[in-house]
C-alpha positions, 0 to 999 in steps of 0.5 A, a space after each residue: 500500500 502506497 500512501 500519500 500524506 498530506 499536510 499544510 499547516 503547523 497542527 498537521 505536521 505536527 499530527 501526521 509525524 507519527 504516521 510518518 515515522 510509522 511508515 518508515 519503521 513498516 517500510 512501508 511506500 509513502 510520500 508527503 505532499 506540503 500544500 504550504 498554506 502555512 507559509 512562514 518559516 516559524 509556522 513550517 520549516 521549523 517544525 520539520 527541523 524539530 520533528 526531524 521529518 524528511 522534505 516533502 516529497 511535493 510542495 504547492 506554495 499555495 500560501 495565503 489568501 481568501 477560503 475560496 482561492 486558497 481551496 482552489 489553488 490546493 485542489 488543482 495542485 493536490 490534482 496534479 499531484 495524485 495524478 502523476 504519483 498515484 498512490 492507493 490511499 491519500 491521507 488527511 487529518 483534521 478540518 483545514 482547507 487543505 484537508 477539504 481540497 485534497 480529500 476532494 481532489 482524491 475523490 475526484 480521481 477515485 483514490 481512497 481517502 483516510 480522514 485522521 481525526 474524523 468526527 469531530 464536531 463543534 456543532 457551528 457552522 459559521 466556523 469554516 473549519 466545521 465545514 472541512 471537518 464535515 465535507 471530509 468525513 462524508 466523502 472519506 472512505 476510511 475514518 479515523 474517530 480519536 474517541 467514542 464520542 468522535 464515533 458517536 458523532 458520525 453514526 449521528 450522521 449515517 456514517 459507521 462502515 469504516 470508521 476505526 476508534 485509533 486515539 488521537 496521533 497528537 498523543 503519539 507526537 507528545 509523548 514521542 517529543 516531550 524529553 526531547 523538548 525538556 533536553 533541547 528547549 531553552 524557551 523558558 531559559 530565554 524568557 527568564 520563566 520558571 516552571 508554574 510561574 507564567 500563562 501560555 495564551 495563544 489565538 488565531 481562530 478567524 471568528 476571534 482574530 478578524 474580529 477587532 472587538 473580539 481580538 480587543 477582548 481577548 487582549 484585555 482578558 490576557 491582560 486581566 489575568 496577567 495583571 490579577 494573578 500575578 503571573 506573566 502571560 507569554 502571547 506567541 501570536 500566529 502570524 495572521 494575529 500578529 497583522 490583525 493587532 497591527 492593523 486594528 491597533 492593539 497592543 498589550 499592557 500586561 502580556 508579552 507578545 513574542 513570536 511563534 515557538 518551533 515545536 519542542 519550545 511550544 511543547 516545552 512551554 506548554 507542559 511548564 505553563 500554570 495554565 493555558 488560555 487558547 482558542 486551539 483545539 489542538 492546545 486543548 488536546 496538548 494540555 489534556 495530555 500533558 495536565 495542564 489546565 486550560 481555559 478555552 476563548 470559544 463558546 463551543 469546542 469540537 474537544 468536548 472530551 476535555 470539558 468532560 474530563 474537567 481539564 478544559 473550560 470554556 469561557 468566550 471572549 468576554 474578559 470577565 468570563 475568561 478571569 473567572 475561569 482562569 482562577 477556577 482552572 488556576 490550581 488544577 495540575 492533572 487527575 483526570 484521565 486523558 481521553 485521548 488514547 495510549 500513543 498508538 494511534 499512528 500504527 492503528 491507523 496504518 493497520 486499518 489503511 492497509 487491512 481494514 475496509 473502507 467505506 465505500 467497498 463493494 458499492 
């Protein structure tokens, strides 16, 4: 079995490295297709060098721009691609446009798909990335459900042939990376932090970061709980907040905006944190994992599982709201039960690719 991987932004090669590996150590014919649609260095080369990936094999360079032009752009470069090196299974993960347009141009073509990270749903369609995660899975062949609820979900929606409960590969890459960070990371050292003593906060939702007056909230919120507890708030701001708080005027008074960590920084970061304030899904997975309690800027989440475990609250956008969440997460260190899986997620999956039966077999 021949598998195209494919990956764009800084969740996804953090997400496919297990699978890749995983492939290496079967032996087992891949090839890694970069669609590029997170295009700074820190949001991209960097997590390569840290994972210690091999160079994709192909790379679009789509970059920036609107939903519909960057779509566009990976789907008929995703095309190409699948039609000069034709593998049996194209793999996606998660609810990016890179995930929609290349499971689209797989589907198109009549090359089986396998969804990583099927399932989840936030239950709101004005966040685009609800529509990808929703178009994959219906067109997908196999799917891959991190959790039971993540299953759950898809039978919800007529969807049970070929679907696999596997665990989430982000707890493979965190246990695979984590003593590698605290040997190699010196973010904290850098910064003059000490374990417990500061908040991690990130944000690049397109609902919070486009909006001036949610960015303006979220910033008061970092300042809030910065300013009442004492603690020192690190902000390393994706590229698309960093022009937004630019363009809209912003600028924190209690925070520190720095610049985005590679990976084994933001995992070092991440496990050292009092606490973290984020409107990620993947950072209220990484937190769960590593029992660090989060604060989500988001009325809803496609992590329920994290709510449910107690090691994650939602809170919106209003600063009052996030600081009343903030000092009721703020001592809470683990207990809970990680959702997510054993860190074997990569090979079930890569069992289910190779053996199991897809979706639409027979039909």
């Amino acid at each position: 079995m021949k598998a195209a991987i494919v990956l764009g932004t800084r969740p996804e090669i953090i997400k496919m490295s297990p699978l890749v590996r995983e492939c290496a150590k079967r032996g087992a014919p891949y090839y890694i297709l970069h669609t590029g649609q997170h295009y700074s260095h820190e949001m991209d080369r960097v997590f390569f060098d840290d994972l210690s990936l091999p160079e994709a094999n192909y790379h679009l360079d789509v970059g920036s721009g609107t939903h519909g032009a960057q779509t566009a752009k990976i789907l008929a470069g995703a095309e190409g691609v699948l039609m000069k090196d034709r593998p049996d299974i194209v793999l996606v993960q998660g609810d990016t446009n890179t995930v929609m347009a290349a499971a689209l141009a797989a589907s198109k073509l009549g090359i089986r798909i396998g969804h990583v990270e099927a399932g989840l749903r936030s239950h709101d369609r004005t966040m685009p990335e609800e529509t990808n995660r929703v178009v994959a899975d219906h067109i997908s062949d196999q799917l891959y459900a991190p959790t039971e609820e993540a299953r759950k979900n898809l039978a919800k929606e007529g969807i049970e042939r070929g679907v696999y409960v596997t665990g989430n590969t982000i707890v493979d890459a965190v246990l695979e990376n984590r003593k590698l960070a605290e040997s190699r990371s010196r973010a904290l050292e850098n910064l003059g932090l000490k374990p417990r003593e500061y908040v991690l906060a990130t944000a690049h939702r397109q609902e919070n970061v486009d909006s001036r007056e949610r960015l303006a909230n979220i910033i008061a919120a970092l300042d809030a709980v910065g300013r009442e507890t004492g603690l020192s708030v690190i902000f390393p701001a994706h590229p698309r907040t960093q022009a937004r708080l630019q363009e809209f005027g912003l600028r924190p008074k209690v925070a520190s905006v720095v610049q985005p960590f590679g990976f084994l920084d933001f995992l070092r970061m991440e496990a050292g944190a009092r606490l973290l304030l984020t409107d990620s899904g993947g950072v209220q997975e990484e937190g769960c994992v590593l029992g660090v309690p989060c604060v989500t800027m988001r009325e809803n989440t496609e992590r329920p599982e994290t709510v449910d475990v107690g090691a994650n609250v939602l809170a919106g956008t209003d600063p009052e709201r996030v600081m009343v969440a903030a000092w009721s997460m703020l001592n809470r260190r683990g207990g809970w039960k990680n959702p997510f899986g054993d860190g074997k997620a990569a090979a079930r999956i890569l069992d289910s690719a190779e053996r199991g039966e897809g979706r639409f077999d027979n039909k």
